[in-house]
N, C-alpha and C positions, 0 to 999 in steps of 0.2 A: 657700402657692402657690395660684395664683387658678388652678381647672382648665376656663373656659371661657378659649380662645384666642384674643389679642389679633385686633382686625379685620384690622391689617398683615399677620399671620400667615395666617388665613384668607385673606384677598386673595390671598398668593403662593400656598399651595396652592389654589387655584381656578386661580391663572396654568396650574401644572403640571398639572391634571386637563385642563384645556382642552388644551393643547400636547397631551399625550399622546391626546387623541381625536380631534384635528385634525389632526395631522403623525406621529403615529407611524404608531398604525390602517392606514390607509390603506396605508402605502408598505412596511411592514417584509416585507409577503407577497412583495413583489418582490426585494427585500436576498437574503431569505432560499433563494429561487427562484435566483438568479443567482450568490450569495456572494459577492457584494459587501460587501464591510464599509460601513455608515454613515454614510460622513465627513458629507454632509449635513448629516441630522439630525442628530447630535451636535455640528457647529458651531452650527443653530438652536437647540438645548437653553444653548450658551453665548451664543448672542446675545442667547437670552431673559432671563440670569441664572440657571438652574436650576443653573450650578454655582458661582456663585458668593457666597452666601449668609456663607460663613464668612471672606469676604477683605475687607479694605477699599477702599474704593471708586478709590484711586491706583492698584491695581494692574489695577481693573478687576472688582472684586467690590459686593457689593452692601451688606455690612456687618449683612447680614438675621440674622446667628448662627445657630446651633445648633440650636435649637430650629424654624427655618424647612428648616435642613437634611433634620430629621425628616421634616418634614410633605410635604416635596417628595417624600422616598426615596419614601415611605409612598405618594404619589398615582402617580407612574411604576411602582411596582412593583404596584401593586392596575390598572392598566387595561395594562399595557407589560413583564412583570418581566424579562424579556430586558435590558431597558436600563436596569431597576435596577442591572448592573455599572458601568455609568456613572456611577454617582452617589457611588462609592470611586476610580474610575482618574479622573474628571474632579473629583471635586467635595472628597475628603478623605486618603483614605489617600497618594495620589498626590500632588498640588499642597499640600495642607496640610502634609505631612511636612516638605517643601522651606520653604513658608515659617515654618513652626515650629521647624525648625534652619538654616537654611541659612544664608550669607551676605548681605548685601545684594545684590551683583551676581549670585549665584545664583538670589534669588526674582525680581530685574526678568528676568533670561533666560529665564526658564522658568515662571514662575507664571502671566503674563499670557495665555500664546497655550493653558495645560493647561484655563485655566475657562472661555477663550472657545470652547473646542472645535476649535481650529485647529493645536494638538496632541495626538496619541492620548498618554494614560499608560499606569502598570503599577507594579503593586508584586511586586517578587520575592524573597521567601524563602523559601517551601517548594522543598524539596527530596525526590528521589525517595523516600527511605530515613527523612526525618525524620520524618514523622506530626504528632504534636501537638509535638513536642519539633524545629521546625523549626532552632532556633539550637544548642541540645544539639549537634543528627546530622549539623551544617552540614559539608560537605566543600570544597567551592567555593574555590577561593582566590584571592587577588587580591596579584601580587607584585612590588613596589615595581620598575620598570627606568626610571632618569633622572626625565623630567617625564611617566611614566604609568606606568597598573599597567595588569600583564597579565592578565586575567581565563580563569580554564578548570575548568571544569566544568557541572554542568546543574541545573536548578531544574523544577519541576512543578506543575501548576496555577496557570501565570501570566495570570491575565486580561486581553484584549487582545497580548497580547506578538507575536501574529504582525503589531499593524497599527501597534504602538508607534512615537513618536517620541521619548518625553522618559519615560525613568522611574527607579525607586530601585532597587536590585539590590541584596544583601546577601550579604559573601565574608570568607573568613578572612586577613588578612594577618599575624596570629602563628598557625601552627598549633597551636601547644603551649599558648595561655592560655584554651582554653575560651572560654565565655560573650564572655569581654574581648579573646578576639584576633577580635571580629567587626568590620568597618568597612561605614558607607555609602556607596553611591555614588552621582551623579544619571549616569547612563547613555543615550545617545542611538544605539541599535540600527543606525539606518537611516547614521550616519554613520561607520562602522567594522565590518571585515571580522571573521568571526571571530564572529559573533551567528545562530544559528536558531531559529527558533518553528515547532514541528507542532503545529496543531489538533489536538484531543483529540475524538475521536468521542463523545457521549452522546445517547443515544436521551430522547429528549423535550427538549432543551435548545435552543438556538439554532446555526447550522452558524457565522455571521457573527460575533455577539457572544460568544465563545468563550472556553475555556481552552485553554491549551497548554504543552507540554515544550518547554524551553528547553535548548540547547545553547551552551556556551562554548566557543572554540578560541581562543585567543590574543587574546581579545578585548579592548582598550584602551580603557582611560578616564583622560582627563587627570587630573592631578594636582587641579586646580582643580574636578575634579567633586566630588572625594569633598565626601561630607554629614557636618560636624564632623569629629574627629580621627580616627586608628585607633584602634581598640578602643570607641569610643562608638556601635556599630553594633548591638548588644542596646538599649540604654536607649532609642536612637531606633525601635529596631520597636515595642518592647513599646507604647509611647508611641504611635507610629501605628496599632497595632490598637486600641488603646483608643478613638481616634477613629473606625475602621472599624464597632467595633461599634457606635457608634449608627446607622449607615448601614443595615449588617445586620441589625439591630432593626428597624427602621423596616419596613423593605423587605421583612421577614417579618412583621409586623403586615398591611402592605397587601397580604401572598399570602391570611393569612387572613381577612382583611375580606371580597376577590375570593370567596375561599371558600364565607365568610357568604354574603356578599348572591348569589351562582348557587345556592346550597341553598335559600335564600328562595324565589326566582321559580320554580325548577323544583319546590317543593314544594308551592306556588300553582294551580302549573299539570298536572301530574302528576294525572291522575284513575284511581282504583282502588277499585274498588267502589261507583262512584256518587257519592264525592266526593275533592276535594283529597287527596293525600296527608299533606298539612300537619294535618287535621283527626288524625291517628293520632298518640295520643303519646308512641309511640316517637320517631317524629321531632321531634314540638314536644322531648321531651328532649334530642335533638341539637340543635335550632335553640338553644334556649336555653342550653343549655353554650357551643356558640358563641359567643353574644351575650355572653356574660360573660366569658370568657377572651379575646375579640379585646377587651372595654372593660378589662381590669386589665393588661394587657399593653399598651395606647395610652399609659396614665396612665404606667406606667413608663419607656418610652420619652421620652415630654413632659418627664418630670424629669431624664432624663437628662441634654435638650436644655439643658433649664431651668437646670442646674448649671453645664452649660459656657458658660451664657451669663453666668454670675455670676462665672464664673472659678475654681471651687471645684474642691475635686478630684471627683471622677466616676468612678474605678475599679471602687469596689463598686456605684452606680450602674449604670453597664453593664455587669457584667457581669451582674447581675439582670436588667437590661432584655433582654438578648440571649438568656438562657437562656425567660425567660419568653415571650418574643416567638416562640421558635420551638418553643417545648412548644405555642402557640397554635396556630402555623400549623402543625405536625402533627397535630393530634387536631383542626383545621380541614379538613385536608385527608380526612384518616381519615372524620370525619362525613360527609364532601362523600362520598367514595364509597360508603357506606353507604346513604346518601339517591338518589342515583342510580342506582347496584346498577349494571348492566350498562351503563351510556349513561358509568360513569365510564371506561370504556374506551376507547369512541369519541371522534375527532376532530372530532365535531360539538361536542360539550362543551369546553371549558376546561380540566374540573378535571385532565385527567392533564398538563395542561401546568406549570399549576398546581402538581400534586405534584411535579412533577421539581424545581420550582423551589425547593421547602422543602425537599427533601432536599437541593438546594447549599446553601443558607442554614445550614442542620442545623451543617455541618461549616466554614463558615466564620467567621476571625477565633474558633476557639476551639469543639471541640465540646460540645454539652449535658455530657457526662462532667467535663472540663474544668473547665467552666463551676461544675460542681457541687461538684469539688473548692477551686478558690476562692473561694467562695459561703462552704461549709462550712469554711474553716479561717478565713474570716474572722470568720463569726460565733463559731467557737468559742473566738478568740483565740487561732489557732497563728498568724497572720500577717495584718494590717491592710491591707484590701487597697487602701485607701487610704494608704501609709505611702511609695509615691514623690512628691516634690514635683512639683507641678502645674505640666506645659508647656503655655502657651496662648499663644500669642503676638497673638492678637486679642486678648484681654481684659486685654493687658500682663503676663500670669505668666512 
């Protein structure tokens, strides 16, 4: 693996650092003032191609892979990380899911207008009561009447879901076969009664770019939505959080980097006893843990990209890459307040935005615990964590 990054690569994330300092910057203080959801900007993020990296170019993608998907999470979430949720409801977990299982007239409906940003996504399987065991504790059900199912019950932490147009929702239509009575469905909220989303209040996070509880009341999806058969509705989540996580990685490398480089400048600049802060090396031991743990934690992420650009499997890949990535950006963030001391509190600074934003990362697409549980059964040989065959449907798997 060559570990300097193709020019093409570079070029697109320079596209996305630019975008994000020239169109986010600027407007998101107003979004956020008003509660306004986005649509804007996140149609210009699809006009730019920032979501569509992983599609090929009929559908309206850019054919750029994986590996560019990275580099983009990575630049949106180091100057913008609010709108690193866009970069799973617009650019993978959402639109890729659809076209990595879906039908052919499924992905022309809906793939084209999820990467151009001229539809809001959403991916919904967690549930109130599930935890890490979201398919296990699944209650939700979805039951067969004529040419649609009825959809009732409610799901938790769904991102975007109050501004959704087009997403995936996961429900039981055998109650009694576990894991296998789970099916997919592509869901369209805004056109059918019976769908609610409440924002979920967190202090430090975004009011606009949001999570939310999701209510079902008799809510309908044609026949024609569901995503593959019934009961193939595990295979395909497990399957899309695999692709989430490198999103999630990414997008926690680039909280820590934001991290790094604000302890940098303010450690520069910080005068305490006549000089620099930065000169005491207590903090040069911070600064350089930092600098180490956001550089092994890039590489891993890159590979991650790197594999699913080759079409290989990538399981045990990310899930390395995801654990690593956000042990970074916690003891990144950790440092950052340590180094700041009491300014890491204040709204003049960054970094408590910053920390909120690695504590959602922390728990998303799989927490560190998790993480460490399939890590460690796979090195130890209880379970290969490579050992599902590889869904890609860009690289023809």
């Amino acid at each position: 693996m060559d570990f300097t990054l193709p020019p093409e690569i570079e070029a697109i994330a320079e596209t996305a650092r630019r975008f994000a300092e020239a169109e986010i910057l600027p407007q998101i203080g107003a979004y956020e003032a008003s509660g306004e959801f986005p649509h804007a900007i996140i149609e210009k993020m699809g006009a730019t191609g920032l979501f569509g990296a992983s599609f090929p170019e009929n559908l309206g993608g850019t054919d750029a892979g994986f590996l560019a998907v990275a580099v983009i999470s990575e630049e949106i979430s180091r100057i913008a990380p609010e709108f690193g949720y866009a970069m799973n409801m617009q650019a993978m977990t959402c639109p890729f899911t659809i076209y990595n299982w879906g039908t052919d007239d499924q992905i022309s409906r809906f793939v084209p207008d999820l990467i151009a940003g001229r539809r809001i996504g959403m991916f919904a399987l967690t549930e109130p009561g599930g935890g890490s065991d979201a398919a296990g504790a699944m209650q939700t059900t979805a039951l067969r009447d004529g040419d649609v199912y009825r959809l009732n019950g409610s799901k938790q932490w769904i991102t975007f879901a109050h501004a959704c147009d087009t997403g995936i929702l996961f429900a039981k239509t055998d109650l009694d076969a576990g894991h296998r009575g789970i099916t997919a469905f592509i869901v369209e909220p805004k056109a059918h009664d019976g769908f609610t989303a409440n924002p979920i209040a967190m202090s430090g996070l975004s009011n606009v770019l949001c999570s939310n509880a999701v209510f079902l009341d008799d809510f309908v999806v044609p026949v024609e939505n569901r995503l593959g058969g019934e009961g193939e509705g595990f295979k395909i989540a497990m399957n899309a959080l695999e692709y989430g996580r490198l999103t999630v990685a990414a997008r926690s490398v680039g909280l820590a980097q934001a991290c790094f480089e604000e302890s940098v400048r303010y450690a520069n600049e910080r005068v305490i006893r006549g000089q620099p802060i930065g000169h005491y090396q207590m903090v040069q031991h911070l600064i350089a843990d930092m600098a180490v743990n956001v550089d092994a934690a890039r590489v891993l992420v890159h590979r991650t990209g790197w594999l699913m650009d080759r079409g290989e499997p990538s399981s045990r890949a990310t899930s390395r890459a995801k654990y690593a990535a956000v042990e970074a950006a916690k003891h990144a963030a950790a440092s950052a307040a340590e180094i700041f001391a009491g300014y890491a509190l204040a709204d003049e600074y960054p970094i408590k935005k910053f920390t909120a934003y690695v504590n959602m990362l922390a728990v998303g697409e799989g927490t560190p615990n998790v993480q460490r549980i399939l890590i460690a059964e796979d090195a130890l040989g209880i379970k290969n964590a490579n050992r599902h065959p590889v869904r890609n449907r860009l690289r023809g798997n």
